[in-house]
N, C-alpha and C positions, 0 to 999 in steps of 0.2 A: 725435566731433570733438575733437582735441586743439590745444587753444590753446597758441599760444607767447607775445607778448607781444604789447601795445596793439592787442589785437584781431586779431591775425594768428592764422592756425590753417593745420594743417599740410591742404594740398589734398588732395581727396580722398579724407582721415582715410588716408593714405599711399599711396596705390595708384598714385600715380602716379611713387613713386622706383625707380629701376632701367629706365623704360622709354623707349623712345628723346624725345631731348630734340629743339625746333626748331631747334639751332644741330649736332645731328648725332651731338652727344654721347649720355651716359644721365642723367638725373635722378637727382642726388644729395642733392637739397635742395629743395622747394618749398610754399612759403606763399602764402596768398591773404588778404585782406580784404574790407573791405566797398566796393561799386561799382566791384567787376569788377578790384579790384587783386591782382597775382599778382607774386610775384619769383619766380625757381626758380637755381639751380644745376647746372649740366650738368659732367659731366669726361668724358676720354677719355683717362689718364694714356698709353696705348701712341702720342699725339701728342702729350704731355705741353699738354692743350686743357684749361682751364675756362673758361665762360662762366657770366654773369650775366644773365640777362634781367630786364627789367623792362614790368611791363604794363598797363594798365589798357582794360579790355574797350572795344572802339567807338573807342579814343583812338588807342592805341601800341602798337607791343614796339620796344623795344629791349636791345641784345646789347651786353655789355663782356667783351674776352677777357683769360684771365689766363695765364701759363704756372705757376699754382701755387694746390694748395686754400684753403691760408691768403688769400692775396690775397682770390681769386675771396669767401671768406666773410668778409672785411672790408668789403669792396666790398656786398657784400649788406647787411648791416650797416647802414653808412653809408645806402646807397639808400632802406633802408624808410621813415624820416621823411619824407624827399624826396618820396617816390611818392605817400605819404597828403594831404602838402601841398598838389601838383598838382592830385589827385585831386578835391582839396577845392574847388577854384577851376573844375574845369569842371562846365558842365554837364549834368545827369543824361544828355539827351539831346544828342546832335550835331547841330549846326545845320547847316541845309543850305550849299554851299558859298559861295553869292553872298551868305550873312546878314553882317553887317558883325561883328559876333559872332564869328565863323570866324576871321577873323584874329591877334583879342587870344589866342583858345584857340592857333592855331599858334604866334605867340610865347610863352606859358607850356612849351607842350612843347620847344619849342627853347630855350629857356633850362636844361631841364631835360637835354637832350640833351648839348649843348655842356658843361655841369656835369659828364656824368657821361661823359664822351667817353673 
């Protein structure tokens, strides 16, 4: 497992770059941490597409697209404190829909959303 920084390590100690990404692309980039947090990097330079996804297991994904690798890996960047922040604030498990709980967590993530729109 090859660590990158504050706890981030490269997924699936690499095996998962080069191969089709969820936004369509290929994996050019992807880190996870800990409780289910994943960023990745997609490109398709022949649509000139990069995306950024951000995740965190049970919560989210979300997709921000770039027309260029630099952005797409600033944006990444930027994201990862963001993501652990969130992260940090829900909890382990997902409450069920009608729990009054449910709500505050949907506002964290939309806040996080909107941020990084």
């Amino acid at each position: 497992m090859s660590t990158t920084s504050e706890g981030w390590t490269q997924t699936a100690d690499g095996s998962t770059l080069g191969q089709p990404g969820p936004e369509g692309g290929v994996i050019a980039r992807d880190e996870s941490a800990a409780r289910g947090v994943r960023l990745l990097v997609e490109e398709d330079p022949s649509r000139t597409f990069y995306s950024v996804t951000a995740m965190i297991a049970d919560w989210m994904a979300h997709a921000r697209f770039f027309d260029n690798r630099a952005d797409a890996d600033r944006a990444f960047e930027e994201m990862k404190p963001a993501l652990m922040e969130l992260a940090a604030k829900l909890p382990e498990v997902r409450p069920p829909p009608a729990d009054p709980e449910t709500w505050r967590n949907g506002a964290l993530l939309s806040a996080f959303v909107t941020h990084f729109a």
